[in-house]
N, C-alpha and C positions, 0 to 999 in steps of 0.2 A: 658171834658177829652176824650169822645167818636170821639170825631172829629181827635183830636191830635192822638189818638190810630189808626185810620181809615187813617190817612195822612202817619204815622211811617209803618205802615203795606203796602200800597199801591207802597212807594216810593222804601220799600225791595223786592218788586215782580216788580219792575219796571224793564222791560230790553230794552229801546230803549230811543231816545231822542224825540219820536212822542210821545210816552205816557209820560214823563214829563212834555210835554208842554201840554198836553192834563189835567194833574193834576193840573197845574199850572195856567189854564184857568180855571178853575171849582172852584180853590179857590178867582180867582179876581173875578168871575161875582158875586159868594155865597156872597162875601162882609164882609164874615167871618174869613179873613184873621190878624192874629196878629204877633205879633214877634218872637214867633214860629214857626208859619206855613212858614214866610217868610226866616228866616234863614234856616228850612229843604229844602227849596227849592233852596236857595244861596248854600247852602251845596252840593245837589247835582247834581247842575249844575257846581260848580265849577271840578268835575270829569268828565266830559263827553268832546265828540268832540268842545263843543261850549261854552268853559268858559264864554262869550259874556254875556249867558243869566244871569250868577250872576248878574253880573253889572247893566244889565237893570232891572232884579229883586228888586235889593237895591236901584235902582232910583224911580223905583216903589212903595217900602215902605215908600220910605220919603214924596215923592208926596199924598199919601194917611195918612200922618201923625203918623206913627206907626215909635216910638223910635230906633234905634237899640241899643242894646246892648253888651255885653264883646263876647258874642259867634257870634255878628254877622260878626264882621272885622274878626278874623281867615280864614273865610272858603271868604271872600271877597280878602283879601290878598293873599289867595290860586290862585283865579280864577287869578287875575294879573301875577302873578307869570307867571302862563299857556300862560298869553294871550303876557308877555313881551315887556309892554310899561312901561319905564320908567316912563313919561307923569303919566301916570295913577297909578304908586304905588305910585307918590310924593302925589296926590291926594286923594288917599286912608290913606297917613301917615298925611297927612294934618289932616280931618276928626277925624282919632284916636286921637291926638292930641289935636284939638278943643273940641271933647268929652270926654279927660280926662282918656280915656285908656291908655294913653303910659305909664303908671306905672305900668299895669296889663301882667305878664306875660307872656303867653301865648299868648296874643296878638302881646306881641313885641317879641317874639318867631319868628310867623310870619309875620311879618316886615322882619326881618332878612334875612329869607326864602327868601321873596318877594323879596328885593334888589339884593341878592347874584342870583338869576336867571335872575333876569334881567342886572346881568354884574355889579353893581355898588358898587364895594367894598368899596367904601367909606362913602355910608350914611349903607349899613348894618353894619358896623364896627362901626359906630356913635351910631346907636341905641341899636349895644351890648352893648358898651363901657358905655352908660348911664343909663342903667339897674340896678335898684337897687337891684335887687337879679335875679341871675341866678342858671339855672339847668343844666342837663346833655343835656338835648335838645338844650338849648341855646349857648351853646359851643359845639357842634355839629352842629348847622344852622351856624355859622356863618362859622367853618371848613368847610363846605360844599358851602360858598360862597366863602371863596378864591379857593376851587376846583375848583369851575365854573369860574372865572375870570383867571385861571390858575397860579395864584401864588402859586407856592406849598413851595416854601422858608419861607415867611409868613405863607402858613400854617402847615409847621413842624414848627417855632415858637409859634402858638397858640398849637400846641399836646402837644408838651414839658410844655405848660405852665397849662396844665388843671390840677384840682384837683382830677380827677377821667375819666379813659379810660375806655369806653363798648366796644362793638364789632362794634358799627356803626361809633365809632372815629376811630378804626384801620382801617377802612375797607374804611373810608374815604380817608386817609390819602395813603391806597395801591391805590386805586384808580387814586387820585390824581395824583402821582408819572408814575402809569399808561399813564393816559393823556400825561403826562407831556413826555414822551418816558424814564423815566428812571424806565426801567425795573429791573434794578440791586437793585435799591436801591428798588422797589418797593415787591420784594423777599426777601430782606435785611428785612426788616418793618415786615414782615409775618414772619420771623424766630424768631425777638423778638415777635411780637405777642404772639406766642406759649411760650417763654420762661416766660412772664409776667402771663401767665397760662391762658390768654382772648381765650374761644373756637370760634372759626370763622363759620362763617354761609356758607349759600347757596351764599351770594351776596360776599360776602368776595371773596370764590372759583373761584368765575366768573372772577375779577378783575385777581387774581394770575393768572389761567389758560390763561388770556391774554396777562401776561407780558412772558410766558415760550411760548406761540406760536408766538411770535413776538423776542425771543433770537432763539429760535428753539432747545429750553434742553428738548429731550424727555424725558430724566431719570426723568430729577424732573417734568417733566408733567406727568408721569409715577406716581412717588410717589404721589404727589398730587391728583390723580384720587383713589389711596389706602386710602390716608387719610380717599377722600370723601367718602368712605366706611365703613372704620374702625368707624367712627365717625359716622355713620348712619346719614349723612345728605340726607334732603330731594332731590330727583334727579329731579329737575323743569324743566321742557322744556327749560330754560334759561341756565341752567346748564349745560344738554345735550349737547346744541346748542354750549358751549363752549369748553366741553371734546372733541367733533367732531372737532371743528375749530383747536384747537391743535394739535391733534391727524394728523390730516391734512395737518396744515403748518408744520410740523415735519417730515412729508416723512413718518409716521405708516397710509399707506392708508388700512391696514385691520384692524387694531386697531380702525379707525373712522368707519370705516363701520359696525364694529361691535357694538361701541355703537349708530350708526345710525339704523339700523336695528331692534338692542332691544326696540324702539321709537313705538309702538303703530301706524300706519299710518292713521289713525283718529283724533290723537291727535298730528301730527306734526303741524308744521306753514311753511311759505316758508323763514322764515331765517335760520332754519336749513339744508331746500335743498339748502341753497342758500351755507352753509358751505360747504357741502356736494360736490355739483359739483364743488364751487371753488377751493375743495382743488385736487378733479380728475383733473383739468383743468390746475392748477398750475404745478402738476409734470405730465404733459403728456399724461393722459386715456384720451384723448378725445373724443371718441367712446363713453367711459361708462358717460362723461359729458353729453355729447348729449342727449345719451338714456335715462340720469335720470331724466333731464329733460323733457321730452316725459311723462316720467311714473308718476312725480310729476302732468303734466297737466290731462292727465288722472282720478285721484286722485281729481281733481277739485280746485287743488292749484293756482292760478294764478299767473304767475314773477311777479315781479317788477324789480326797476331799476338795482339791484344789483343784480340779475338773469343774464339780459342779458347782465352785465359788464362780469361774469364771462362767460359767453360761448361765448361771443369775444372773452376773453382771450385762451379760449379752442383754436376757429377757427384762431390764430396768429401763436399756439404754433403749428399746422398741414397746416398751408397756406391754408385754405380754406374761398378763398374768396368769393367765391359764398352764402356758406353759411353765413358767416359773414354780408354780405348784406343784407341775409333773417331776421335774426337778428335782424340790427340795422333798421331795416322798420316795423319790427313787434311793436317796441318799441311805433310807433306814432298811431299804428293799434290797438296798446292797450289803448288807450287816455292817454298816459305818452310822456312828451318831453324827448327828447333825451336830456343828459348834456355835458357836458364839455368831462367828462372822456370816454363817450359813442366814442363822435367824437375821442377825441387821441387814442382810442382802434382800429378804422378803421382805421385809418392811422397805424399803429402798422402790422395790416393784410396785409395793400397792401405793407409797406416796406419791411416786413421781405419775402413778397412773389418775390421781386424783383421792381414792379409796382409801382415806384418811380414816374413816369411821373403823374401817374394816384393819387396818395398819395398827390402830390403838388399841382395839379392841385384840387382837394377836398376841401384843405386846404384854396389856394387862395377865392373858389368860397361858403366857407360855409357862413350863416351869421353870425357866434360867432366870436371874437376876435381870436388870435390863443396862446394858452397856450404854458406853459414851456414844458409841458408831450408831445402835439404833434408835437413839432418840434424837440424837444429830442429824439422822435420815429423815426420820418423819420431823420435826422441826421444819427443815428445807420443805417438803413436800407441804405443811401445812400456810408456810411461807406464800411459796407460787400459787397456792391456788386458798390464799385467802382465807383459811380457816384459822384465825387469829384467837380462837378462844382454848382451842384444843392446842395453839399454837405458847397462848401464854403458859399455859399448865406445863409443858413438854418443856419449858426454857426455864421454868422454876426449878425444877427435877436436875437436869443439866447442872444447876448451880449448886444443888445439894451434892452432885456427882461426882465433879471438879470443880469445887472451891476455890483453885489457883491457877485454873484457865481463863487467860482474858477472853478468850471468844465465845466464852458461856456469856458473863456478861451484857459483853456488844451484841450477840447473839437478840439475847432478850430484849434488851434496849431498842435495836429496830425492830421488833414487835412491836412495843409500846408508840415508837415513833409512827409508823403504820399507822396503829390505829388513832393515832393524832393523842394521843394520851403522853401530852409533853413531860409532865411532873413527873410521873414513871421512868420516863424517861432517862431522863437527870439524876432522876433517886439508882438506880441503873448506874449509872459512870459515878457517880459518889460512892458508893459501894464498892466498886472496884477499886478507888483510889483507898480508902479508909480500911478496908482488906491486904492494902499493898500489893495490889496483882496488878500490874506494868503491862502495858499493851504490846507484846513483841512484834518491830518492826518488820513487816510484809516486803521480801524479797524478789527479785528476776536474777535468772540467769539469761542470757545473749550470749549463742554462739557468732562469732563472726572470722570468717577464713580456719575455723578449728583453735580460736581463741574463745576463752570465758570472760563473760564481762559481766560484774556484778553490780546491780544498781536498785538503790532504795527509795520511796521517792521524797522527793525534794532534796536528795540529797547530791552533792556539786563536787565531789570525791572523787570522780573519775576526770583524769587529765582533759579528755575531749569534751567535758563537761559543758563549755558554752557551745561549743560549734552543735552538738548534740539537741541543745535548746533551740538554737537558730531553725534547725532541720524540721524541727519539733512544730516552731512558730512556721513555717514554710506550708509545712504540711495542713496545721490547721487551716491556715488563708486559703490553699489551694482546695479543699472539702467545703469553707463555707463558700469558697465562689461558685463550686460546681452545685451547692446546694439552693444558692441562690439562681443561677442558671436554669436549673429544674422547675424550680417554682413558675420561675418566668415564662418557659415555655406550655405550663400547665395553665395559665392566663390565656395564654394565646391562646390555646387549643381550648380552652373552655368559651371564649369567645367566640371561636369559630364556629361552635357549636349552639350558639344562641338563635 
């Protein structure tokens, strides 16, 4: 028992993956190893950078003859999960199987886990569905596997079907909805949440907070951040990091800064600078992006890749190309590749700075394929500044690209309209129609008092619909009299100047 008390103590003070392994060799040579000692060590390697070593571990115990038992597939199922090979959970389900666990629950708990991360909603759905008794876990793992597969239709079917909601099914489920881009509904879910009387957590907060910085409803990112108060939930770096991002993509740049600020700079990470500058960089401080990044290095934070996504974005939004180069070079100086989105963000720089020649020519000569994002960049940029020939070549590309995007298309078609090239034109939107690509109607959201109001145009669906028009017609009158106003006084004053 002195051994097992000396491994349980050892492995709680353990804080690196060099001292695991270093535990873990002291009990293969000792020879004192049993299925205890071996499951504490599947355990906790199944949590570290290198799930790998469970695996080899468990290969390890069987080679040396030592049984596993009910607690050893848990934490084996776990590592797969991490390491997501299919291959290798069928393997792991085999095994349980052979051994006469798949009836014990917990085990098939995680099974469930295992499949639904590795994408395959169809044997984790098997293994629920054959489950001779489930808990609140198990109908939870499996919610949590059509999250990952993204079915969220299927998995509001399994919410509606469960005998009992926690806070990790609602939160699933907001989540979900999240992924899924439907924000509305995924606020929707959180308002019965509240009403079913289930209190929502710290991870709950995170999901809501990201569906209101992606509608852009400060007011109820507003409330929501009171909630998190009123309710004395814990404020996690995770948390933080998303009251920022909101606060941020909502246009309240001192309201992010202020709860960036209250952050301990000790206990920051670089995903909150990374909120932080994208959200300066988004609406314009590019100055204070720049610099905050400076002061984060300083600090000993180091970027990564979504650092220097966002201060490209900075350097596009002020045409600074120079800088932008330094940038995207720093990125390979840091031993990170540059990605996909890195390259469309330089092209984005040189279009919007004019340097189309110099955009195309990038383009041509990178070795990546050329994505939707940067030929949609340079496109725009050859748009505003008139370079219609390099313009039409770039929107033909586009349509070999996405074949089934209407706004490749349209895209093209106002080129051709541009350049007064009507029959293009036309041959343009016939194409589309004769392709079957349907033009998908262009949306608004409107907060108003921390309500959503969704409107399309010309469409009459919303109850306030005429007064909304009236206001509409008010406002025009009132622009063209001041506009007429203006002119008249520019008469006068040009006469008195004669």
């Amino acid at each position: 028992m002195w051994i097992e008390s000396l491994l349980l103590s050892s492995l709680e003070k353990c804080k690196s993956l060099s001292q695991l392994n270093q535990i873990h060799a002291l009990l293969t040579i000792s020879g004192l190893a049993n299925v205890f000692h071996y499951n504490a060590i599947i355990r906790a390697f199944s949590s570290t950078k290198n799930p790998y070593k469970s695996v080899s571990t468990f290969i390890s115990m069987l080679r040396n003859d030592v049984v596993p038992n009910h607690l050893t597939y848990p934490f084996l199922a776990k590592a797969s999960a991490r390491i997501l090979n299919l291959k290798l959970a069928g393997s792991v389900h085999g095994l349980v199987f052979r051994t006469g666990y798949a009836s014990d629950m917990f085990v098939s708990n995680s099974l469930v886990h295992m499949y639904g991360s590795c994408r395959d909603i169809v044997s984790a759905r098997k293994v629920f569905d054959e489950m001779p008794m489930k808990n609140s876990v198990s109908w939870n793992s499996v919610l949590d596997a059509y999250a990952k597969c993204g079915d969220v239709n299927l998995m509001r079917k399994v919410f509606d079907l469960m005998p009992r909601r926690d806070v990790i099914s609602w939160s699933s489920l907001i989540d979900g909805y999240v992924k899924d881009g439907n924000y509305v509904e995924a606020l929707a879910v959180f308002a019965k949440m509240g009403v079913d009387g289930v209190k929502a957590n710290d991870v709950t907060m995170v999901s809501v907070l990201c569906a209101c910085s992606h509608l852009g409803t400060l007011e109820q990112g507003r409330m929501m951040h009171n909630h998190i108060i009123e309710n004395g939930l814990h404020l996690t770096l995770t948390l933080r990091t998303s009251l920022v991002d909101m606060y941020a993509k909502c246009g309240a740049i001192d309201e992010a800064l202020a709860v960036f600020r209250a952050v301990s700079v000790r206990k920051t990470d670089v995903l909150i600078w990374n909120a932080m500058i994208g959200g300066l960089a988004t609406h314009g401080f590019t100055q204070e992006a720049l610099e905050m990044n400076v002061e984060m290095q300083d600090l000993g934070i180091r970027p990564d890749e979504i650092t220097y996504l966002c201060l490209l974005s900075a350097c596009a939004h002020r045409g600074l190309v120079k800088e932008a180069w330094k940038y995207f070079k720093s990125i390979s100086q840091n031993s990170m590749e540059p990605k996909t989105e890195h390259y469309a963000c330089i092209v984005d720089v040189l279009a919007r700075a004019g340097q189309l020649k110099e955009a195309h020519e990038f383009i041509q000569d990178m070795m990546l394929k050329p994505t939707a994002s940067m030929l949609g960049a340079l496109l725009s940029g050859c748009i505003n500044h008139r370079k219609l020939d390099i313009a039409e070549a770039v929107g033909k590309m586009l349509i070999e690209l996405e074949p089934d995007h209407d706004g490749r298309y349209i895209g093209l078609s106002n080129v051709y309209a541009v350049k007064n090239c009507w029959d293009e034109s036309r041959t343009m939107r016939e194409a589309m129609e004769t392709r079957g690509v349907r033009k998908v109607a262009g949306y608004s959201y409107v907060e108003i008092l921390g309500t959503l109001h969704r409107f399309i145009a010309h469409d009459q669906a919303h109850p306030q619909s005429e007064q909304i028009d009236l206001m509409l017609d008010l406002i025009v009158k009132q622009m063209k009299m001041k506009s007429d106003c203006e002119r008249r006084r520019q008469v006068f004053l040009d006469m008195d100047n004669m």
